[in-house]
VOPAGU-2260 file (C-alpha; in pm, 1 decimal, decimal comma):
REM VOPAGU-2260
SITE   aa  ch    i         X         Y         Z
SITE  UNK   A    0   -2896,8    1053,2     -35,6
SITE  UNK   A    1   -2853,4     731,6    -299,3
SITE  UNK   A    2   -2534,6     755,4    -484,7
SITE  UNK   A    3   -2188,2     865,5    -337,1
SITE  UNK   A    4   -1925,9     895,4    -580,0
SITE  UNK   A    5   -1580,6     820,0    -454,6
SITE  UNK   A    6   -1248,9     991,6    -660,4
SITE  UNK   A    7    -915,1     821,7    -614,0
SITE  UNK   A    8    -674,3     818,3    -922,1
SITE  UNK   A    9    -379,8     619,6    -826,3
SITE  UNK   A   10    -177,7     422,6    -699,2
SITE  UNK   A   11    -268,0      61,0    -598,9
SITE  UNK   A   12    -118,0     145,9    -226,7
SITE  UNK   A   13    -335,9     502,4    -165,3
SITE  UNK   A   14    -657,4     310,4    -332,8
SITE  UNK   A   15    -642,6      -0,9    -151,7
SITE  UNK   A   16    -623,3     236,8     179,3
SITE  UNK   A   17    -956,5     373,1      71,7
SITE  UNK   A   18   -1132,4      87,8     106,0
SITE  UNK   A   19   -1249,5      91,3     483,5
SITE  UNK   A   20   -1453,5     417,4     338,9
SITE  UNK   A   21   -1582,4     204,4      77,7
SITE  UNK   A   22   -1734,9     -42,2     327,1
SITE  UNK   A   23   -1860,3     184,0     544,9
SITE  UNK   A   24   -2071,7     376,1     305,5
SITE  UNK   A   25   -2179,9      79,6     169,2
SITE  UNK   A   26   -2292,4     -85,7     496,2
SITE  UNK   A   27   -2345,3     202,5     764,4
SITE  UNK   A   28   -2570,4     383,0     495,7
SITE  UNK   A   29   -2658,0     159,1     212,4
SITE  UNK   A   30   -2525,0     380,6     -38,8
SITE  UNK   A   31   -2479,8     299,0    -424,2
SITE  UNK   A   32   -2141,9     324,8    -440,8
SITE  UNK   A   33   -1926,7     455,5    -723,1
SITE  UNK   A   34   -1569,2     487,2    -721,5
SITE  UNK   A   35   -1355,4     704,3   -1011,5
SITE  UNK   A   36   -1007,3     545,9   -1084,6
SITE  UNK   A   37    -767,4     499,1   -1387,8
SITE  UNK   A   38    -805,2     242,4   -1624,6
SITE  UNK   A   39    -527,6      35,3   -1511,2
SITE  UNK   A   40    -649,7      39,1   -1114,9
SITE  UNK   A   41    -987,6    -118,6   -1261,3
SITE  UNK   A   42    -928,7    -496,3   -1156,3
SITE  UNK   A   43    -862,0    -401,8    -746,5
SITE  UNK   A   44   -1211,5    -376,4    -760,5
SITE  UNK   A   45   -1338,1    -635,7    -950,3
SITE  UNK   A   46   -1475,6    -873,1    -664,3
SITE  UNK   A   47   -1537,4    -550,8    -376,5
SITE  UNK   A   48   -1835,3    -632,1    -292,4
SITE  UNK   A   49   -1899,9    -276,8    -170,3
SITE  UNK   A   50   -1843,6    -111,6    -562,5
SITE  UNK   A   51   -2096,0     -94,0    -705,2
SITE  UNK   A   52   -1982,9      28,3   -1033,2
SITE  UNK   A   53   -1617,0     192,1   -1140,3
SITE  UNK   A   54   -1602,1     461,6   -1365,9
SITE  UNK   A   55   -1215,9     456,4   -1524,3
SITE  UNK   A   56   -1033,8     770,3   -1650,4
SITE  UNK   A   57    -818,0     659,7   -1941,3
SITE  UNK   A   58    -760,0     950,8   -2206,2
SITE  UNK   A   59    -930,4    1306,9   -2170,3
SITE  UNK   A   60   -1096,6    1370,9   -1833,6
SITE  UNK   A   61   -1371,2    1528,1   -2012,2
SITE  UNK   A   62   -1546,5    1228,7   -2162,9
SITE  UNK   A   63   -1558,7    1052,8   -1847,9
SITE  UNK   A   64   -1672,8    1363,5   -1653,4
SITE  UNK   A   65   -1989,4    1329,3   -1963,8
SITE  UNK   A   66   -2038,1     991,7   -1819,6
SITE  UNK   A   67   -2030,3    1099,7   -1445,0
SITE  UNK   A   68   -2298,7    1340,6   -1519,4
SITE  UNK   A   69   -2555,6    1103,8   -1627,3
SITE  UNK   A   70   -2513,1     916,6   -1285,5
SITE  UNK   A   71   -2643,3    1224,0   -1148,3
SITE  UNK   A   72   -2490,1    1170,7    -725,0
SITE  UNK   A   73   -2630,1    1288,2    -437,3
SITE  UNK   A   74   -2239,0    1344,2    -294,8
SITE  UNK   A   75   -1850,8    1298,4    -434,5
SITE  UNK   A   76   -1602,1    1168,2    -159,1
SITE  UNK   A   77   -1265,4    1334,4    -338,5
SITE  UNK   A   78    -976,3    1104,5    -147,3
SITE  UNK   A   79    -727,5    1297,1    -418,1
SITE  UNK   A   80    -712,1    1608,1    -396,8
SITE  UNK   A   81    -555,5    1743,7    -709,2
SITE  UNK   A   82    -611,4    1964,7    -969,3
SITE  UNK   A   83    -791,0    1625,3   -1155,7
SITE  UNK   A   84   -1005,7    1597,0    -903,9
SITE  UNK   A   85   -1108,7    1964,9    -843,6
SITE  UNK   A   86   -1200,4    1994,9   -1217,8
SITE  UNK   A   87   -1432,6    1644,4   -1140,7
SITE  UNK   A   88   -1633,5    1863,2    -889,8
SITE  UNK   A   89   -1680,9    2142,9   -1038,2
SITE  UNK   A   90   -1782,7    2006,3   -1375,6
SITE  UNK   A   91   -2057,4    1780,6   -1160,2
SITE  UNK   A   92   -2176,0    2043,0    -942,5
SITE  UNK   A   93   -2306,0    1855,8    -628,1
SITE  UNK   A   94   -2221,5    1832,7    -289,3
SITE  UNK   A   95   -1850,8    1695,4    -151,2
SITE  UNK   A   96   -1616,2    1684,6     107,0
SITE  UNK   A   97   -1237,7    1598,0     121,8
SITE  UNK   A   98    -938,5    1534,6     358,7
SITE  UNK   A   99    -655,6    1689,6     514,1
SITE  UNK   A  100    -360,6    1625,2     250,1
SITE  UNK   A  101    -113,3    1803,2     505,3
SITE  UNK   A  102      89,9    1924,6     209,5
SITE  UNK   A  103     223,3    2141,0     405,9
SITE  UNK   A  104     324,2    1943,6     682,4
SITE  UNK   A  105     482,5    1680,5     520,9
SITE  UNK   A  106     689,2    2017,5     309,1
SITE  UNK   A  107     783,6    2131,2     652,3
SITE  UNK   A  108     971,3    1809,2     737,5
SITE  UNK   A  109    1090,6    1741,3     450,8
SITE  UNK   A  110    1272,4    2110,1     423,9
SITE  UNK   A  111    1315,1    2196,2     770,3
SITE  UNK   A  112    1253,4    1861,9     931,5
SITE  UNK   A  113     958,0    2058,0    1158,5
SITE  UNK   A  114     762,4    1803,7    1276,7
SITE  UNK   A  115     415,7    1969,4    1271,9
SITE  UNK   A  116     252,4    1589,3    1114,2
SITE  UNK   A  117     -81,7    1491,7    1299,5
SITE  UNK   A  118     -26,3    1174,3    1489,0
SITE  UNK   A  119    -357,7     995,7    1258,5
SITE  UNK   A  120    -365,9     761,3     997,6
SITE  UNK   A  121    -436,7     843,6     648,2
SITE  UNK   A  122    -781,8     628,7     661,3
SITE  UNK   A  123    -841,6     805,7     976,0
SITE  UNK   A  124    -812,8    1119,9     751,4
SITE  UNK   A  125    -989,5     995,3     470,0
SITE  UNK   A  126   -1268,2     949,7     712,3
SITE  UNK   A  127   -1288,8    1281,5     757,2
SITE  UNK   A  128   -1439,3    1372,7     408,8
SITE  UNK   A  129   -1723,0    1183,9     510,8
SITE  UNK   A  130   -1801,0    1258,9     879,8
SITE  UNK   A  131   -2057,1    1497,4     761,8
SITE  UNK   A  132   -2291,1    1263,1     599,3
SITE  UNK   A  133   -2295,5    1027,0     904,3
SITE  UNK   A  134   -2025,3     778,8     796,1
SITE  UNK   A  135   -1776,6     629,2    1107,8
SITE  UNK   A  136   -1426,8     409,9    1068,4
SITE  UNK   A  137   -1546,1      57,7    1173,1
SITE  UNK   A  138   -1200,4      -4,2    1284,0
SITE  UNK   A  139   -1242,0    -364,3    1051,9
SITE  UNK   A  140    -937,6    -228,4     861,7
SITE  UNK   A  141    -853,8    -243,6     476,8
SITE  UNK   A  142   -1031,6    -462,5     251,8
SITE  UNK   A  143    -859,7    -704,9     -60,0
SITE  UNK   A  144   -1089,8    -961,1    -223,1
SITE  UNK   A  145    -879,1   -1233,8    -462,7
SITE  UNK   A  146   -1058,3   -1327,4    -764,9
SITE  UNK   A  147   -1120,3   -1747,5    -729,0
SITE  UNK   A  148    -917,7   -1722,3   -1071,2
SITE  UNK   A  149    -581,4   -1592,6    -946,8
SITE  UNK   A  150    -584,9   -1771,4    -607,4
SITE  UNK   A  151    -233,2   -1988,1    -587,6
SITE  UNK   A  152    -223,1   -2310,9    -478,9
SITE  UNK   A  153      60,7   -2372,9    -305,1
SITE  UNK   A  154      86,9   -2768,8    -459,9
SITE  UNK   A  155     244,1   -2531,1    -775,2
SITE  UNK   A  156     528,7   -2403,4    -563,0
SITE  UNK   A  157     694,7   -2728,4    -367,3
SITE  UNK   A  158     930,2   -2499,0    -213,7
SITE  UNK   A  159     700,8   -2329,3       0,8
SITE  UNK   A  160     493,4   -2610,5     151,7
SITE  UNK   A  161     785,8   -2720,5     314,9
SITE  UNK   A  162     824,6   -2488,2     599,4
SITE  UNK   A  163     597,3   -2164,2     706,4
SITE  UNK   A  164     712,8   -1940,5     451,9
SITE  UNK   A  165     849,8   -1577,3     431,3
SITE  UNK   A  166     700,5   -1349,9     160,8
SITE  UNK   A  167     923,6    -994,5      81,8
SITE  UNK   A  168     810,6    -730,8    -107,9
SITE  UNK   A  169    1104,2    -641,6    -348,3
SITE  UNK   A  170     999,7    -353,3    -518,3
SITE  UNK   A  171     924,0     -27,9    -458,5
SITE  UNK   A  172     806,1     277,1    -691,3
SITE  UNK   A  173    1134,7     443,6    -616,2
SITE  UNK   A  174    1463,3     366,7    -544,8
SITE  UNK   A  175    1530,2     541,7    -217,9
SITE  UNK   A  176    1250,2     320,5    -108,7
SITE  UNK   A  177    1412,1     -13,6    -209,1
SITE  UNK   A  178    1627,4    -229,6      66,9
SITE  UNK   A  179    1908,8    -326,5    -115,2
SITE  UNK   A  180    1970,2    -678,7    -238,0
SITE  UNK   A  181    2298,4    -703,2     -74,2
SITE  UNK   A  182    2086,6    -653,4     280,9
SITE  UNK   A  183    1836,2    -815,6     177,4
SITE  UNK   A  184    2029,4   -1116,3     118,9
SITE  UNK   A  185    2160,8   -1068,0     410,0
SITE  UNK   A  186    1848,5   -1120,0     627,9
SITE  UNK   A  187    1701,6   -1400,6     450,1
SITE  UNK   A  188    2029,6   -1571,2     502,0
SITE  UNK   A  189    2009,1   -1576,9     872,6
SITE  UNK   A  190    1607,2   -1692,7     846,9
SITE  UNK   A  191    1584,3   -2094,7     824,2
SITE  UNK   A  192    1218,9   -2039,2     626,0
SITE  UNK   A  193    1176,1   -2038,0     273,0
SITE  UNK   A  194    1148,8   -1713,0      73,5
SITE  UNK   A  195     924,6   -1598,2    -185,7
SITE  UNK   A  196    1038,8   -1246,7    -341,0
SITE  UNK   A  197     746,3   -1040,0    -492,1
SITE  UNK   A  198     760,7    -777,9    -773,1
SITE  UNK   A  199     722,3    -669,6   -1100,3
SITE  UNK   A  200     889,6    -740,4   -1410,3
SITE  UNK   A  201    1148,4    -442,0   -1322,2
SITE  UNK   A  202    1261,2    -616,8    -993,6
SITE  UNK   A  203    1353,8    -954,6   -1163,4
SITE  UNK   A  204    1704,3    -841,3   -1161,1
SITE  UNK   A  205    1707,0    -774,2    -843,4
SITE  UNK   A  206    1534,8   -1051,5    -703,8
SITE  UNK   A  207    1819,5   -1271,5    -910,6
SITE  UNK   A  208    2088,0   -1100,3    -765,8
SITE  UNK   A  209    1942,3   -1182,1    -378,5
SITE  UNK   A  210    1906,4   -1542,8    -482,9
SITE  UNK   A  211    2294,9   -1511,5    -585,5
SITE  UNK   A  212    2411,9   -1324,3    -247,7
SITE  UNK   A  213    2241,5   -1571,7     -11,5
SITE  UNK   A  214    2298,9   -1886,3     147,1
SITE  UNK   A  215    1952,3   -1951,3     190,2
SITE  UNK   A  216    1860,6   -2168,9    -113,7
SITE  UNK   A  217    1461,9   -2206,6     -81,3
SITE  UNK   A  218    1394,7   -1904,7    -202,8
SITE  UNK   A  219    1146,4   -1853,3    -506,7
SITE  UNK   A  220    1170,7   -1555,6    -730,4
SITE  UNK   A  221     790,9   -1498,7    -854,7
SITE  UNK   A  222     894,6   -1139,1    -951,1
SITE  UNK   A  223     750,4   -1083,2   -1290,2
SITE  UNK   A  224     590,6   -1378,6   -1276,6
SITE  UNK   A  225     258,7   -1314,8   -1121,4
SITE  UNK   A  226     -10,2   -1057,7   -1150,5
SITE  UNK   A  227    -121,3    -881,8    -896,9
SITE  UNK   A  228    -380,1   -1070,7    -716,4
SITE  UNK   A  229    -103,1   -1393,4    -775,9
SITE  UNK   A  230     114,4   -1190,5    -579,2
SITE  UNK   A  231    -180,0   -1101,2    -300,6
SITE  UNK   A  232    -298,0   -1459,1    -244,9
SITE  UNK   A  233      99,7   -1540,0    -184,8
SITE  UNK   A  234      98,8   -1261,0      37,3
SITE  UNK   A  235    -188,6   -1395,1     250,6
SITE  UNK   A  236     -72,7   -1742,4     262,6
SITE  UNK   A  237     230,9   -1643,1     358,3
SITE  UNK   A  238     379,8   -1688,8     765,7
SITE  UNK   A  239     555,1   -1331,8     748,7
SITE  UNK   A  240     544,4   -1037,8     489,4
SITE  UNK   A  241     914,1    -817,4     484,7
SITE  UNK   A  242     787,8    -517,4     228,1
SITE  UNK   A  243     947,2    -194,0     133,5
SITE  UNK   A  244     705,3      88,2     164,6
SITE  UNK   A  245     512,3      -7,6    -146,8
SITE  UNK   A  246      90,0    -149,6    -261,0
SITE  UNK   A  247     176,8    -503,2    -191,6
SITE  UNK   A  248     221,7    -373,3     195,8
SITE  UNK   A  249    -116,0    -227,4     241,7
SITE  UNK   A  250    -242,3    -553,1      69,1
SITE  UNK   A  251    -103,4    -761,2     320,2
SITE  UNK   A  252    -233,7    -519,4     577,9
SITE  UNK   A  253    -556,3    -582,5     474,9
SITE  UNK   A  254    -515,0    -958,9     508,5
SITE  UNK   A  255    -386,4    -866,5     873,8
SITE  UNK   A  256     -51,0   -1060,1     853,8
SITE  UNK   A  257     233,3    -984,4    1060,6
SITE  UNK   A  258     397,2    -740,1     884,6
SITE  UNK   A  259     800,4    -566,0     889,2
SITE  UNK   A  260     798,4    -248,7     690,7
SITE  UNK   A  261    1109,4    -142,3     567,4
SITE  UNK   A  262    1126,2     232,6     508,2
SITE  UNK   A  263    1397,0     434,7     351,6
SITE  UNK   A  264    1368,7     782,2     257,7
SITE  UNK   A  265    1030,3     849,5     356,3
SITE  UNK   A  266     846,3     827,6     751,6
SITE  UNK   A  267     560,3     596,2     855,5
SITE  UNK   A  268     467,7     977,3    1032,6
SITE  UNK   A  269     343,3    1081,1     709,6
SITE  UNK   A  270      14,2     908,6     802,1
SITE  UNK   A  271      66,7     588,5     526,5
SITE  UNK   A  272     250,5     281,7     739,6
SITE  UNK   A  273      23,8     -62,6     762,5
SITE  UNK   A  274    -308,2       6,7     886,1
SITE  UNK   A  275    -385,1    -307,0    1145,8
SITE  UNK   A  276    -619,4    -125,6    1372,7
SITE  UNK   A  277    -620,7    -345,4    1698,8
SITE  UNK   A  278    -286,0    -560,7    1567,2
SITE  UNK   A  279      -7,6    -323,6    1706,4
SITE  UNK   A  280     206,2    -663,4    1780,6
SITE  UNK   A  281     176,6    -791,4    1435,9
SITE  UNK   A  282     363,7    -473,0    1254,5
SITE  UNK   A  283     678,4    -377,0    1296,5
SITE  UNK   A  284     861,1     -47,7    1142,4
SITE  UNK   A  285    1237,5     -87,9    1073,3
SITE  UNK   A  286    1392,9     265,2     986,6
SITE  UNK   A  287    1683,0     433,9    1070,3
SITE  UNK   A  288    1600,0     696,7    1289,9
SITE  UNK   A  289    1892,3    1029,1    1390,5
SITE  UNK   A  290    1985,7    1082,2    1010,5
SITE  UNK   A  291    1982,9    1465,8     984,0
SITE  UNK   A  292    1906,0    1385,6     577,5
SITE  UNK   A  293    1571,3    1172,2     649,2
SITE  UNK   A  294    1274,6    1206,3     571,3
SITE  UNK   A  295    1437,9    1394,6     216,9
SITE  UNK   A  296    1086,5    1372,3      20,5
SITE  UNK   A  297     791,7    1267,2      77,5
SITE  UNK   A  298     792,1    1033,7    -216,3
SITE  UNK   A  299    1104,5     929,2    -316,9
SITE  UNK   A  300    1384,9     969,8    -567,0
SITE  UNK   A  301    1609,7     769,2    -847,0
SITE  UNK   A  302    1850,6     772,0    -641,7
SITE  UNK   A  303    2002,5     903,5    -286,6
SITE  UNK   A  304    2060,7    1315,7    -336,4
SITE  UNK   A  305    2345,6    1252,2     -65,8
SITE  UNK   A  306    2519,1    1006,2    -259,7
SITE  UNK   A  307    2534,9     768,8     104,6
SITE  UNK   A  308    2165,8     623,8     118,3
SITE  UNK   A  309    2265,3     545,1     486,5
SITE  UNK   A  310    1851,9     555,6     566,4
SITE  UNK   A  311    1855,7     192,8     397,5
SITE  UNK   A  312    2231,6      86,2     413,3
SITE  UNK   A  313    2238,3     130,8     799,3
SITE  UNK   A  314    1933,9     -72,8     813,7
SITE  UNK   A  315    1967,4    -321,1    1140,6
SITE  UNK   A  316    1932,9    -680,6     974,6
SITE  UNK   A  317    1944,2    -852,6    1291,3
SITE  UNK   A  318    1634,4    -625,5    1416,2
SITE  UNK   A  319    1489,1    -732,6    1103,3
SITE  UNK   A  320    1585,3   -1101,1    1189,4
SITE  UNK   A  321    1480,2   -1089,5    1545,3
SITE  UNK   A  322    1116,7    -945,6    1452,4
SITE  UNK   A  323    1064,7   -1203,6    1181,3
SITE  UNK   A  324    1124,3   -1524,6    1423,0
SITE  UNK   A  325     899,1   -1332,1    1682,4
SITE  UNK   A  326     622,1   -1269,8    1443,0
SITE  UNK   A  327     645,0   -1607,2    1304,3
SITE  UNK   A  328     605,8   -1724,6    1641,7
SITE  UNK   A  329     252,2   -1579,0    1719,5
């Protein structure tokens, strides 16, 4: 066996979680890896070391199931599971494996709140769809390699040489997963460290509107401002990362930094929380646990179907507060 082609889609989160899989194909088996994403996913893996080459999906899954063919693999690791995916396999026609999605699991606790979840990490699943070619989790965690380019020196942002700095993680790909500004202001008020907020262009707003709560004047909103890899080297340089459940999380897990995880309508027992094997002390989960509403989906919505969005409103800041000095302290 040569070539292993590996299929995850989206988003920069679930992809970024797939790279301890990458690794360990590439350097338990010496395998040419490939890896199948969309177009816009591309640059995560433009200095992995372990990719060998990335096929992107931008229009019609057809013509880049033409170009799969001619690679000809020995085995396709599907870390998807969709529809997309299926068609991938059968249009290639060699051997494969996949993961336990636990659809219906996650359906179960999200209607019913049954709690029928396996206690195991999502890379601990993904690990699964390759047990049978001889593959094993390393336990060296994720991988995230920053382009010499789009490394920030810190001389550009006064502010934060100053004192150990605070990076949160603004943003979020829904709203029900987003810690308000007015509690977010809130925390970084009581926090004597500078502040860099992280985002998109969409979370500018936002990040304004924290700056204009707070007491706390060092704080830099990069939000819109940065690409992505910006944003990851200011994530690694960074003392302490506050995130919502969102990519910019797992990429700070895979720079092992001490980590609070803010989670609103969703669980960390869906499998997807920061994956520090070894680094239990350095990640902390802040949630509001009892609410008879929670988890509500297992993505997320525009807005809270209650009309109270008490899973992020009733948010402990001074837990928040409390785990930040600690974690700055290690």
């Amino acid at each position: 066996m040569k070539k292993v082609l590996i299929i995850r889609f989206s988003s920069i989160g679930d992809i970024v979680l797939t790279t301890p899989v990458i690794r360990a194909l590439k350097t338990q088996s010496g395998y040419e890896v490939h890896f199948l994403t969309k177009e816009k996913y591309k640059p995560i893996f433009s200095e992995n070391p372990y990719v060998d080459k990335v096929h992107v999906l931008q229009d019609k899954l057809e013509k880049v199931i033409t170009r799969l063919k001619e690679e000809n693999f020995d085995f396709i690791v599907d870390l998807h599971k969709n529809i997309r995916s299926l068609r991938v396999k059968k249009a290639l026609k060699k051997p494969s494996a996949s993961f336990p999605k636990v659809n219906t699991q996650k359906w179960l606790m999200v209607r019913f709140k049954w709690n029928l979840l396996p206690e195991k990490h999502i890379v601990d699943r993904y690990f699964e769809a390759v047990e049978k070619i001889g593959v094993k989790n390393d336990q060296k965690g994720l991988d995230y390699f920053i382009p010499d380019k789009d490394y920030v020196d810190l001389r550009e942002y006064p502010l934060l040489k100053t004192k150990k700095y605070i990076a949160f993680v603004i943003g979020g790909q829904h709203a029900t997963k987003i810690f308000p500004p007015e509690k977010a202001a809130a925390v970084i008020e009581k926090l004597d460290h500078p502040f860099v907020l992280l985002g998109g262009k969409e979370d500018r707003e936002r990040g304004e509107k924290i700056k204009a709560l707070s007491k706390n004047e060092k704080i830099l909103n990069a939000c819109g401002k940065l690409n992505l890899n910006q944003s990851a080297s200011l994530v690694r340089q960074a003392g302490v990362v506050i995130t919502n459940d969102t990519g910019l999380m797992h990429i700070a897990a895979a720079f092992k930094k001490p980590i609070i995880s803010i989670w609103g309508n969703t669980i960390p027992a869906f499998g997807m929380y920061p994956y520090e094997p070894g680094e239990k002390n350095k990640v902390v989960m802040a949630e509001v646990n009892g609410l008879k509403c929670r988890p509500c989906s297992k993505l997320g919505f525009n807005k809270c179907p209650k009309g109270h969005f008490q899973c992020m409103l009733k948010q402990d800041e001074n837990f928040i507060v409390y785990e930040a000095k600690r974690l700055l302290a290690l």
